[in-house]
BAROTOR-691024 format. One record per atom (N, C-alpha, C): z, y, x; atom name; residue in three letters; residue number from 1. Coordinates in Angstrom, 1 decimal. Each point is the difference from the previous one (the first is absolute). Layout:
<recs>
Z, Y, X, CA, ALA, NUM .
...
</recs>
This chain:
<recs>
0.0, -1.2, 0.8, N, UNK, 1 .
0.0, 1.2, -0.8, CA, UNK, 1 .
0.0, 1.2, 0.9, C, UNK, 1 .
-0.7, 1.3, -0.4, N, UNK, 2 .
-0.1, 0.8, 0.8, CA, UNK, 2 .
0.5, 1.2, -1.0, C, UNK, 2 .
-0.3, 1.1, 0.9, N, UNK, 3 .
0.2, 1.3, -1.1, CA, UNK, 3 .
-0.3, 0.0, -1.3, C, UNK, 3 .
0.8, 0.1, -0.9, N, UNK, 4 .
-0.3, 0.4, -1.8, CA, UNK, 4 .
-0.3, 0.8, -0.2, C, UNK, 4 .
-1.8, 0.5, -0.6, N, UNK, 5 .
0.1, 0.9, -0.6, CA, UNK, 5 .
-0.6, 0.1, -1.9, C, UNK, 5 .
-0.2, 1.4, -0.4, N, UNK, 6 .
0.0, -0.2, -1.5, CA, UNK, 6 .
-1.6, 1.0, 0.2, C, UNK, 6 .
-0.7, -0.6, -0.7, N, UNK, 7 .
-1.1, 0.8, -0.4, CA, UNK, 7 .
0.0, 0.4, -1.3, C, UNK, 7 .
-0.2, 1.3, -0.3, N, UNK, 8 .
-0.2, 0.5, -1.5, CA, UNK, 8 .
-1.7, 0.6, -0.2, C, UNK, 8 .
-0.4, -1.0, -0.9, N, UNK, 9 .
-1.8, 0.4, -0.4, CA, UNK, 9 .
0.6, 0.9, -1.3, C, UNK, 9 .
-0.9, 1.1, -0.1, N, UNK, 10 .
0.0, 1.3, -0.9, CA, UNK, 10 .
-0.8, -0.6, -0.9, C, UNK, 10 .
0.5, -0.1, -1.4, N, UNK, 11 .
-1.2, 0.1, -1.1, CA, UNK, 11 .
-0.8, -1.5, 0.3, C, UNK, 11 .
0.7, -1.2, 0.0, N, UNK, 12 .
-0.9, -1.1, 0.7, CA, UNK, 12 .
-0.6, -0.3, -1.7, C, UNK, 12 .
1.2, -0.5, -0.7, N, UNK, 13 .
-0.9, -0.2, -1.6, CA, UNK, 13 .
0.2, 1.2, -1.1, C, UNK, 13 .
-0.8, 0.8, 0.3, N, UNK, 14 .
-0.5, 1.1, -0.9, CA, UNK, 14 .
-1.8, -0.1, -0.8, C, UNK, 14 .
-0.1, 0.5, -0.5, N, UNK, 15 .
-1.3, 0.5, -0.3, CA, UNK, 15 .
-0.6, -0.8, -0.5, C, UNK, 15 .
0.6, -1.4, -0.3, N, UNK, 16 .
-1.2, -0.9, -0.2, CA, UNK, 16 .
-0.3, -1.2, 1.6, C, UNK, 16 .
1.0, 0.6, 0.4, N, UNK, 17 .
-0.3, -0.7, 1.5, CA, UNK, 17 .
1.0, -1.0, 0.1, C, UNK, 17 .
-0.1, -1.0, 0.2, N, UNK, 18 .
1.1, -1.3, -0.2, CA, UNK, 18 .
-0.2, -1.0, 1.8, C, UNK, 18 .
1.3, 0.1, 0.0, N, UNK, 19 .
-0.1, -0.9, 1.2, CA, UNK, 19 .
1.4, -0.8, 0.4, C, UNK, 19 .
-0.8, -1.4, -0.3, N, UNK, 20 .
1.6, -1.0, -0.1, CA, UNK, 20 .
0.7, 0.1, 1.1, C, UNK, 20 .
1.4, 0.1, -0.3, N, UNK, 21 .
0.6, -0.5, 1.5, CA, UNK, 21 .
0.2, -0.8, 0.4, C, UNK, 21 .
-0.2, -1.2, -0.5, N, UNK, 22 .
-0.6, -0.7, 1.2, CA, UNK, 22 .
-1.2, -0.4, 0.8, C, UNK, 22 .
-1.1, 0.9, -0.4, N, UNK, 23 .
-0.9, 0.4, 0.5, CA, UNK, 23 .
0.5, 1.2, 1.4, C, UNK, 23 .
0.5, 1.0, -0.4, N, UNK, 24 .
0.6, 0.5, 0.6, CA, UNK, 24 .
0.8, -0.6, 1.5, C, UNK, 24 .
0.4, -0.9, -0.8, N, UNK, 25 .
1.0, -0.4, 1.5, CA, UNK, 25 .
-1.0, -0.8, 0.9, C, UNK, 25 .
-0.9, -0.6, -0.4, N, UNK, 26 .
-1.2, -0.9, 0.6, CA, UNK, 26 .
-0.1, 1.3, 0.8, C, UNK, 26 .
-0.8, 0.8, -0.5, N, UNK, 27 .
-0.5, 0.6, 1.6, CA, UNK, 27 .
1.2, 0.9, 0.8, C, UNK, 27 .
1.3, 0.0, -0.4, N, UNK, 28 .
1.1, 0.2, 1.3, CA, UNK, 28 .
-0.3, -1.1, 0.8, C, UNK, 28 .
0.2, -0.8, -0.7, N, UNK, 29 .
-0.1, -2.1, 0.9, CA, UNK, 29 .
-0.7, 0.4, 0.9, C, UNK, 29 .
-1.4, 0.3, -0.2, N, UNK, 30 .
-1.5, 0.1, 0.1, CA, UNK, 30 .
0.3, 0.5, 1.8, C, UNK, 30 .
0.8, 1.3, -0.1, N, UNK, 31 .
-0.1, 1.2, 0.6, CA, UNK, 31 .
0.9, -0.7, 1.0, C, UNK, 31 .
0.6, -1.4, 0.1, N, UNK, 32 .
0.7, -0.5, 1.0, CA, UNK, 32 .
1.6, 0.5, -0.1, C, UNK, 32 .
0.4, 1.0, -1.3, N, UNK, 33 .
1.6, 0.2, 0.1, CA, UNK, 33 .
0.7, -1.5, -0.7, C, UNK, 33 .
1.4, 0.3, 0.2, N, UNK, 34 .
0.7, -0.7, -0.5, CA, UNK, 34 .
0.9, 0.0, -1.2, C, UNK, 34 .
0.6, -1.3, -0.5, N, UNK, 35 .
0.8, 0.4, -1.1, CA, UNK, 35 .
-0.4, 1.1, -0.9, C, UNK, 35 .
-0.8, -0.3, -0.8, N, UNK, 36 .
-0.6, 1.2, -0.4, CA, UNK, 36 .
0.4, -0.3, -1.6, C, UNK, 36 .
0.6, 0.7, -0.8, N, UNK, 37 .
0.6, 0.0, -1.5, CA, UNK, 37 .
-0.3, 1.4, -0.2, C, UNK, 37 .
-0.8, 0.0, -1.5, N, UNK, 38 .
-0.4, 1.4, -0.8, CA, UNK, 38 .
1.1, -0.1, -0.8, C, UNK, 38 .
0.5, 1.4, -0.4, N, UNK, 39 .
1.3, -0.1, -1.0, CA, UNK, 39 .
-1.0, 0.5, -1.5, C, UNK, 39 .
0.2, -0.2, -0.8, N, UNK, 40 .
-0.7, 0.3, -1.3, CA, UNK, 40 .
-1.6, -0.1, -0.3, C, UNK, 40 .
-0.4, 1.0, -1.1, N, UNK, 41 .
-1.4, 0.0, 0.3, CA, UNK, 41 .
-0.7, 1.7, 0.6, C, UNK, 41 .
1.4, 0.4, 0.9, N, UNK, 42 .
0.0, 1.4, 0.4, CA, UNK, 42 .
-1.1, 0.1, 1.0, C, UNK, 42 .
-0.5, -1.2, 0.9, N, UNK, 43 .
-0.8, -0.1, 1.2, CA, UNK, 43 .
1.6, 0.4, 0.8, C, UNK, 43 .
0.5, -0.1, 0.5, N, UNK, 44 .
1.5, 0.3, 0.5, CA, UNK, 44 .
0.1, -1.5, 1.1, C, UNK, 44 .
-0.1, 0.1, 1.3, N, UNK, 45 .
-0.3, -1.6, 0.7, CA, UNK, 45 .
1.1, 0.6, 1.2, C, UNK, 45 .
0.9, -1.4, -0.3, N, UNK, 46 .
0.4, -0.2, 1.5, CA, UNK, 46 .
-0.6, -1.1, 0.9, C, UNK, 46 .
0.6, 0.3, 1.4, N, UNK, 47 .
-0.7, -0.7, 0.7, CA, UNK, 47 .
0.2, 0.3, 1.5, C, UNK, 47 .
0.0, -1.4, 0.8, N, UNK, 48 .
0.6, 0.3, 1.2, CA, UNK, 48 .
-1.1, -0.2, 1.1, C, UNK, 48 .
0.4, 0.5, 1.7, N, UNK, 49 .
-1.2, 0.2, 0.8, CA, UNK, 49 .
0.4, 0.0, 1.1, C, UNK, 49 .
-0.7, -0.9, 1.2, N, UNK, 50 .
1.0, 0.7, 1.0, CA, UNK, 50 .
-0.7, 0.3, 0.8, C, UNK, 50 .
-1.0, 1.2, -0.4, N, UNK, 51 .
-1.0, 1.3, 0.6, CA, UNK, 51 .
1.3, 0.3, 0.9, C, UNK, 51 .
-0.3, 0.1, 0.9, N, UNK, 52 .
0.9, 1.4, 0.7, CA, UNK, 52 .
-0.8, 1.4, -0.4, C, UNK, 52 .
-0.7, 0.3, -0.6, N, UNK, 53 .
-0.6, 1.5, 0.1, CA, UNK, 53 .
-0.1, -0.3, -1.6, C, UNK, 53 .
0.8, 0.7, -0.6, N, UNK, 54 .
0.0, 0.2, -1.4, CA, UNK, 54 .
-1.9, 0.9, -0.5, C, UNK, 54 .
-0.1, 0.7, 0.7, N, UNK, 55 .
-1.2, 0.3, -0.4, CA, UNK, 55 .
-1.2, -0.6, -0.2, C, UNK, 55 .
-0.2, -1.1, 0.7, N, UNK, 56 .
-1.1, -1.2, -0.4, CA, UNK, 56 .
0.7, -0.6, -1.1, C, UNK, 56 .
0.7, 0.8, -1.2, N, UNK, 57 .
0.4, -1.1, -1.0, CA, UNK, 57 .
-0.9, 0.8, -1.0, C, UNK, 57 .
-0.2, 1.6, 0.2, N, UNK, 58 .
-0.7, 0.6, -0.7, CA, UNK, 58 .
-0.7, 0.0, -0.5, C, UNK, 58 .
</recs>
């Protein structure tokens, strides 16, 4: 386990725009992080990393 962090997507299901979470968490997987759990259907993802340079998580 590495650093925890929390990503907040803005506006992920608005408009007509639907995106499951667990689709959602597939491409964290995807992206090589870890432990990755969405809380609700907010787009709201935790998830852990052990980047040392937080900014390649961007």
């Amino acid at each position: 386990m590495g650093t925890q962090y929390i990503a907040f997507l803005r506006a992920i299901n608005v408009g007509g725009h639907i995106v499951k979470m667990a689709e959602l968490k597939k491409v964290f997987e995807a992206a090589r992080l870890d432990d990755v759990a969405t809380f609700i259907a907010s787009g709201n993802v935790i998830f852990s990393s052990r980047a040392r340079d937080a900014a390649k998580l961007e």
